[in-house]
C-alpha positions in Angstrom: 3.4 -27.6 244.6 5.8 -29.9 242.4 5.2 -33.5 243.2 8.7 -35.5 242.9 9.2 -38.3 241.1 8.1 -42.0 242.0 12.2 -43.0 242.7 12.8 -39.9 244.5 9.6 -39.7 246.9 10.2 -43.4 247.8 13.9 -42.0 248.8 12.5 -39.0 250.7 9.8 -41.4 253.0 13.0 -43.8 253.5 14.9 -41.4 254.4 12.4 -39.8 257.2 11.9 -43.8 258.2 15.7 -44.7 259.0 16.1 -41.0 260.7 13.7 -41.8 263.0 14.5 -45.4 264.0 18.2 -44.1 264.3 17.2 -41.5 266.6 15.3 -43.6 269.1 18.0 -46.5 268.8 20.7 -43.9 269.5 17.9 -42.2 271.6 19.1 -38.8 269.8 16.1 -36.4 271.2 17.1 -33.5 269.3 17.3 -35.7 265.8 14.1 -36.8 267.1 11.9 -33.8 267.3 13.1 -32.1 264.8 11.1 -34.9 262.7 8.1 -33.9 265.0 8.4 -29.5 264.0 4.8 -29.9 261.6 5.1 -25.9 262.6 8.6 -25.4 261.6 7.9 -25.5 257.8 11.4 -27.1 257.5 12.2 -28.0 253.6 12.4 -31.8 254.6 9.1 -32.4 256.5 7.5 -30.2 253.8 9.0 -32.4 250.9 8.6 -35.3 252.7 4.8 -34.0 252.9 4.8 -33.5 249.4 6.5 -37.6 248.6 4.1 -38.6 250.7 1.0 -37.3 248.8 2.4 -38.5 245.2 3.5 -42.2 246.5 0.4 -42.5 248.3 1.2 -46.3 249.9 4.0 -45.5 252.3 1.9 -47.6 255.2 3.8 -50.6 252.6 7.2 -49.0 253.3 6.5 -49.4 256.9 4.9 -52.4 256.9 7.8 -54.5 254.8 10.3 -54.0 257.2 10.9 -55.1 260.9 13.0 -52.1 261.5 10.0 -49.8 260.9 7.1 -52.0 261.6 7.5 -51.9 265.0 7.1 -48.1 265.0 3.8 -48.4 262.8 1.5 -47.5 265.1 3.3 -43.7 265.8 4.7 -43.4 261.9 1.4 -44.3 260.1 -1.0 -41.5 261.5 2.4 -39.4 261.7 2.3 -39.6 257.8 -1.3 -38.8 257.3 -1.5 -35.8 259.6 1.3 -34.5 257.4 -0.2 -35.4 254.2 -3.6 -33.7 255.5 -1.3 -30.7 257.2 0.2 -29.6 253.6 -2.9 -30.2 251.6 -4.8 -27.5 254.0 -6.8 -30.2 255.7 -6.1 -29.0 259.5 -9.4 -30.9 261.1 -8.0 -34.3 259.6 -4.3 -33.3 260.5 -5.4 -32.6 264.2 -6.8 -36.0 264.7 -4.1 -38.1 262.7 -1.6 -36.2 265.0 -3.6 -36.9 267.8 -3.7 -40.5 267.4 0.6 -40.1 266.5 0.7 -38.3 269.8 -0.9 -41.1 271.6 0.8 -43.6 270.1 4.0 -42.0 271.0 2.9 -41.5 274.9 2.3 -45.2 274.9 5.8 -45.8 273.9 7.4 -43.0 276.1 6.1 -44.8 279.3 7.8 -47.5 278.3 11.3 -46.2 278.0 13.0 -46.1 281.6 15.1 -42.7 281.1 13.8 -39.3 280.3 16.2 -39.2 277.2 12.9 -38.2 274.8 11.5 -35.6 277.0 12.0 -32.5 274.1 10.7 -34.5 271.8 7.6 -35.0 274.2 7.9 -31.2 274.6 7.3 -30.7 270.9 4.3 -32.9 270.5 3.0 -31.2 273.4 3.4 -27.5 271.7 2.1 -28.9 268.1 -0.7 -30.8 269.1 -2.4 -26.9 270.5 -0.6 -24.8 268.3 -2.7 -27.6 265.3 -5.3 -28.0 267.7 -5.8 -24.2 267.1 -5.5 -24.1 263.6 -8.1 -26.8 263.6 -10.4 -24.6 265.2 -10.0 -21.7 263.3 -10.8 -23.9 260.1 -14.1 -25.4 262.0 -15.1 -21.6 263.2 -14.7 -20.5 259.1 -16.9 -23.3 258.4 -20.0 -22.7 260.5 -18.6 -26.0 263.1 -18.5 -25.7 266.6 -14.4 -25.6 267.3 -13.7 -28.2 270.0 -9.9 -29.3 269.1 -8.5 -27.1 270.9 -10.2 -28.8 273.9 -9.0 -32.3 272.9 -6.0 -31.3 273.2 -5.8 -29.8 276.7 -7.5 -33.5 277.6 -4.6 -35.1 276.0 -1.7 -32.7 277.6 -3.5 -33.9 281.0 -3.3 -37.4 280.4 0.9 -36.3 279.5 0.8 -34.4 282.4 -0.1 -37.5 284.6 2.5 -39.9 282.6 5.2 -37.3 284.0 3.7 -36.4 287.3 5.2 -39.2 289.3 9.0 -40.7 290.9 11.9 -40.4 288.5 13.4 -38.5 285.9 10.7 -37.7 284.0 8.5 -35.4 286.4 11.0 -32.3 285.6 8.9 -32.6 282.4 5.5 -31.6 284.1 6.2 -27.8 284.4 6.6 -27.7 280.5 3.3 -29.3 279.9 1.6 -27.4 282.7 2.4 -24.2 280.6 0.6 -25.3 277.8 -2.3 -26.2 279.5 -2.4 -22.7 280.7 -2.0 -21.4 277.5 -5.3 -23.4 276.3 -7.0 -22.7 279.4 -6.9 -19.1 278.9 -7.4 -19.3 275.3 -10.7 -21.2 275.8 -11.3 -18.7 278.8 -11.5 -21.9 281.5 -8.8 -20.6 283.3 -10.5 -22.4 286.7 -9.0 -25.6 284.9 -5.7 -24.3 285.9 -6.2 -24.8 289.6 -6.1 -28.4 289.6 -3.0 -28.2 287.9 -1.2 -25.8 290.1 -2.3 -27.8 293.6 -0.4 -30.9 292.0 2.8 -28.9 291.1 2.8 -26.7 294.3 2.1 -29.0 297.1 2.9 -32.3 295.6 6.2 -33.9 297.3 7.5 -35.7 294.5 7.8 -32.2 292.6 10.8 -29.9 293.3 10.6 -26.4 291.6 13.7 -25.4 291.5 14.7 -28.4 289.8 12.5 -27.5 286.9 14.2 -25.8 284.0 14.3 -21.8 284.0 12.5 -21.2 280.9 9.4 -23.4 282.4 9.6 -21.9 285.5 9.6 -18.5 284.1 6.3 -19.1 281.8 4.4 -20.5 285.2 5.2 -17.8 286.9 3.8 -15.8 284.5 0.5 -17.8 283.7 -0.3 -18.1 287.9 1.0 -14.2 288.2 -2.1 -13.1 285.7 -4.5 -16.0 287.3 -3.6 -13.7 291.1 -4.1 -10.8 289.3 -7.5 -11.6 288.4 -7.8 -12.5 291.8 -6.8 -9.4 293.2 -4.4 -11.2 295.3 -1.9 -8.6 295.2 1.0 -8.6 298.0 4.4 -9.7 297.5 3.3 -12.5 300.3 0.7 -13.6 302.3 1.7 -15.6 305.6 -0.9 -17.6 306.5 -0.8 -18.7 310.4 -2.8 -20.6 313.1 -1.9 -19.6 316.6 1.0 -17.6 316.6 2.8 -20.3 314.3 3.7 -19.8 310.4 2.0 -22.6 309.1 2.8 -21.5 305.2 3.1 -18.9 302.8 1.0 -18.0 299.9 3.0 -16.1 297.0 0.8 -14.2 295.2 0.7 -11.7 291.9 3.5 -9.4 293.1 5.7 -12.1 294.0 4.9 -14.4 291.2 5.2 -12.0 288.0 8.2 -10.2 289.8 9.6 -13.8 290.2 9.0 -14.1 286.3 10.5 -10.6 285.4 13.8 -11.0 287.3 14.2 -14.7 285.7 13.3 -13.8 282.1 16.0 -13.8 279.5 16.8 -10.1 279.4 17.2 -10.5 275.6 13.6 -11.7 275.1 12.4 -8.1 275.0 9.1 -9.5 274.0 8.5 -11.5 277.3 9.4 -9.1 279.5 7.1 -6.9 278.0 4.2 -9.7 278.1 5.3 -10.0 282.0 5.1 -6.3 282.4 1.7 -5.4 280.9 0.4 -7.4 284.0 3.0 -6.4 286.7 3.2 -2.8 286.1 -1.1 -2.7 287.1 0.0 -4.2 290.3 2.7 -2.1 291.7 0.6 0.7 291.0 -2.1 -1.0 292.9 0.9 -1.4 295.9 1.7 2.2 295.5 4.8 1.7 293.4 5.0 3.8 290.5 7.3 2.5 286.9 9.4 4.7 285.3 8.3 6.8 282.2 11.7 5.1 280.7 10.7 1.7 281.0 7.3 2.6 279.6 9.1 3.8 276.7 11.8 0.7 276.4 8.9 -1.7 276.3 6.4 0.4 274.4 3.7 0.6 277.2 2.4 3.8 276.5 -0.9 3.3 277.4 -0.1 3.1 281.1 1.8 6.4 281.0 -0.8 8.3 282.0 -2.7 6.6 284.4 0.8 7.1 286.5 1.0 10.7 285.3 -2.7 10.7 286.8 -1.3 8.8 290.3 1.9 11.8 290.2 -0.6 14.6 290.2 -3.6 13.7 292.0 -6.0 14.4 288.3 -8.9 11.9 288.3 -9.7 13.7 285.0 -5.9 12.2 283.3 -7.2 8.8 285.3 -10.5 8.5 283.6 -9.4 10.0 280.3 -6.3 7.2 280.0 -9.3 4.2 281.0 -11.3 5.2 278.0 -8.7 5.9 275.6 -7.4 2.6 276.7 -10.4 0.5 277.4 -10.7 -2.3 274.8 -6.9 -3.1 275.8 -6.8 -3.0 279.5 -10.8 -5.2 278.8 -8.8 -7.6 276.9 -5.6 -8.4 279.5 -8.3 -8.5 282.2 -6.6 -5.1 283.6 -9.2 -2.7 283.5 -10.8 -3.2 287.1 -7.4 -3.0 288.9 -7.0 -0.1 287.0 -9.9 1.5 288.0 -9.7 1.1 291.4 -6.6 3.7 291.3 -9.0 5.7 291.7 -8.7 6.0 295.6 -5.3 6.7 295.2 -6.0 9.5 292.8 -8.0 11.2 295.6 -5.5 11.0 298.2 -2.7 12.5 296.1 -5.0 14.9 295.2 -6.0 15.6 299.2 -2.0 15.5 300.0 -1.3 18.2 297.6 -4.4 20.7 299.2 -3.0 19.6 302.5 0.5 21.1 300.9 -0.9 24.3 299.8 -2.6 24.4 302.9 0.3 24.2 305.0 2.3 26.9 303.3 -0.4 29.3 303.6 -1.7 28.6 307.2 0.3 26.3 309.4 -1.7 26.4 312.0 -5.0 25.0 309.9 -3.5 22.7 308.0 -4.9 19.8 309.3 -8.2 21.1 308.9 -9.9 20.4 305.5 -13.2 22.2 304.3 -15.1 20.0 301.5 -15.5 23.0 299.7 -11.9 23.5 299.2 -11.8 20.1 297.5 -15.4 20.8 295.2 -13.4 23.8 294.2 -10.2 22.0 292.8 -12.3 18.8 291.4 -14.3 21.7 289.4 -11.0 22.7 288.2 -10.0 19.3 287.1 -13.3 19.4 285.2 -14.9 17.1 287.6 -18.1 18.1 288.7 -18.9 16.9 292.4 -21.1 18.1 295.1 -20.7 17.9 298.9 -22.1 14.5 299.2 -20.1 13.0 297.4 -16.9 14.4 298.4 -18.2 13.5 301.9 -18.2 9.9 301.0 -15.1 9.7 298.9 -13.1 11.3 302.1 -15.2 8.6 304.2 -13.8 5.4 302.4 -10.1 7.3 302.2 -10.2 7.2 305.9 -12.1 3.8 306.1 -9.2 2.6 303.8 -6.3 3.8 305.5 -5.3 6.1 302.9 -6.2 9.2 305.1 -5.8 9.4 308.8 -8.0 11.4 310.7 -11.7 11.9 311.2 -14.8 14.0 309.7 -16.6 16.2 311.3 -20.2 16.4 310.1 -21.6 19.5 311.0 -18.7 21.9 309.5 -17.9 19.7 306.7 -14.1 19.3 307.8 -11.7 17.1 307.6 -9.7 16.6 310.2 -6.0 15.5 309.7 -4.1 13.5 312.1 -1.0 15.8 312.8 1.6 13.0 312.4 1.4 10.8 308.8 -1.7 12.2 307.8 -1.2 10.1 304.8 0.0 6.6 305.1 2.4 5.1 302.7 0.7 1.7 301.1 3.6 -0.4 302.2 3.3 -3.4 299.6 -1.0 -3.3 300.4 -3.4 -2.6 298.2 -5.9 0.1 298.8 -8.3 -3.2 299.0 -6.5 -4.8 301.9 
């Protein structure tokens, strides 16, 4: 890199000084974080980075005057997490911007308004997006990464500055969402439900006053977190005698919430959204379109509903192990697996069909064998046992109505709706 000269980095740290007193005295937020995007790799912060490590005394700059003196405390450790940021040095970077970030927090609280708020949003996003470059230079190094950490314990501590009366609580939501995003990331997604009580049943919180882009990401954080949950319906009404008392939204409604509210031009998202939606209509019985597959380039579910269409546990099992490291790794792969039910009812329906159009009269009545017969033919090697118990659970589960009859190893169809719809339940349910 080409280090200015002494004249023209003393110009270059000015400059960066007098933009940010203007900005708060003017309390111009988007002047202000602009000065805060380390990740931006904008030419100023960059050659301000670069005046910074040939002058090498700009705490003197700050110091000399009362204008910026009484931001020394933020613009000090500001400086040397950029000096550390361009030189490579991400460790010292983290906790220079750390101690910036803290600085700044303690001057946020004490401005009345919520003028600053996105340039609180962009200390929030820098400090884990550093945070995890920080790590990733410990890991290289044989260190245990824990920056990443830190800075989930500092977004909590912002998350309780903006979690109470007044403007600045429609901040919350934003911070929330990069909790999550560290939470999941570190794999201590539990941490998130202490977060989600104080935005959902707090008073003082209002969701609908939150901006759409915030509410759109929490969505789709607390969509995956019920989806690891199983907690599948669109709703779940929770009542104590006879009277609605409230109503839990689960992964259905949340991710669906997330989908319709996305900005249809962030193609992206939607297909982030959809990875984890589509597995759960299909748990629901509700089957995407091979389109829409295509559009968003999900391929790899195409065909585990292929599988659902025609009743082929073989296409089922094939797609999971084709597929496994990337349904393992969005957490997808047991939901997936549990199509399985459903893949033996379609597959029972469509013998029940054949059935019917060659014998009316008998086609209520199922013989095991029949079925052994056409799993063989899917390649799927079962005896009567176990085709026993696999019709067992479909009745059990409400996916087949009508009974078994032991001794002639039959199945015996109920003549109206022998197989029920799912209706928004999952098999499970």
């Amino acid at each position: 890199m080409a280090y200015p000269s002494m004249g023209e980095a003393h110009r270059r740290i000015t400059d960066y000084l007098n933009k940010f007193c203007d900005a708060v005295s003017y309390q111009d937020v988007a002047s202000l974080a602009q000065l805060f995007s380390f990740s931006s790799n904008s030419p100023s912060l960059l050659s301000l980075a670069d005046a910074l490590n040939f002058f090498q005394d700009a705490n003197r700059l700050i110091k000399q005057s009362d204008k910026f003196s009484q931001f020394g405390e933020i613009l000090a450790p500001l400086f040397r997490s950029l000096q550390s940021n361009r030189l490579g040095n991400l460790v010292e970077a983290y906790h220079a911007f750390e101690k910036f970030a803290n600085a700044f927090i303690q001057e946020f609280r004490n401005w009345e308004s919520a003028w600053a708020l996105e340039a609180l949003y962009v200390i929030a996003y820098e400090i884990r997006v550093l945070a995890e470059r920080a790590d990733r230079e410990l890991s290289s190094n044989g260190k245990s990464p824990e920056k990443l950490k830190g800075a989930g314990s500092f977004l909590m501590k912002v998350f309780g500055v903006l979690a109470g009366k007044g403007p600045k609580r429609v901040g919350a939501l934003y911070v929330t969402c990069q909790l999550f995003k560290i939470y999941f990331k570190l794999g201590t997604v539990h941490l998130c439900r202490s977060v989600i009580r104080s935005i959902e049943t707090a008073r003082i919180f209002d969701f609908e006053e939150f901006p759409r882009r915030d509410k759109v990401t929490y969505m789709y954080y607390t969509g995956r977190l019920e989806v690891f949950n199983e907690n599948f319906p669109a709703r779940e009404e929770i009542q104590y005698n006879g009277n609605l008392l409230f109503v839990l939204y689960t992964a259905d409604h949340k991710l669906s919430y997330a989908l319709t509210h996305c900005n249809p031009l962030r193609e992206a998202n939607i297909r982030m959204i959809l990875k984890y939606l589509i597995p759960v209509k299909l748990s629901l019985g509700i089957l995407p379109k091979t389109c829409l597959l295509e559009k968003y380039n999900l391929l790899e579910y195409n065909d585990v509903v292929q599988a659902l269409k025609r009743g082929d546990l073989r296409l089922l099992r094939h797609a999971l192990q084709e597929h496994e490291d990337q349904f393992l790794r969005s957490g997808v792969y047991l939901v997936l697996e549990k199509l399985e039910l459903q893949v033996y009812q379609r597959l029972v329906k469509k013998i029940y069909f054949i059935q019917k159009q060659k014998d009316p009269s008998k086609a209520h009545q199922l013989k095991l064998e029949v079925i052994v017969k056409a799993l063989k033919w899917l390649e799927m090697d079962m005896d009567l046992d176990e085709v026993e118990c696999i019709m067992t659970i479909l009745i059990y589960k409400n996916l087949v109505k009508g009974y078994f009859a032991h001794k002639s190893k039959v199945v015996v169809l109920s003549k109206q709706d022998p197989f029920p719809k799912l209706n928004g339940k999952p098999v499970n349910s």
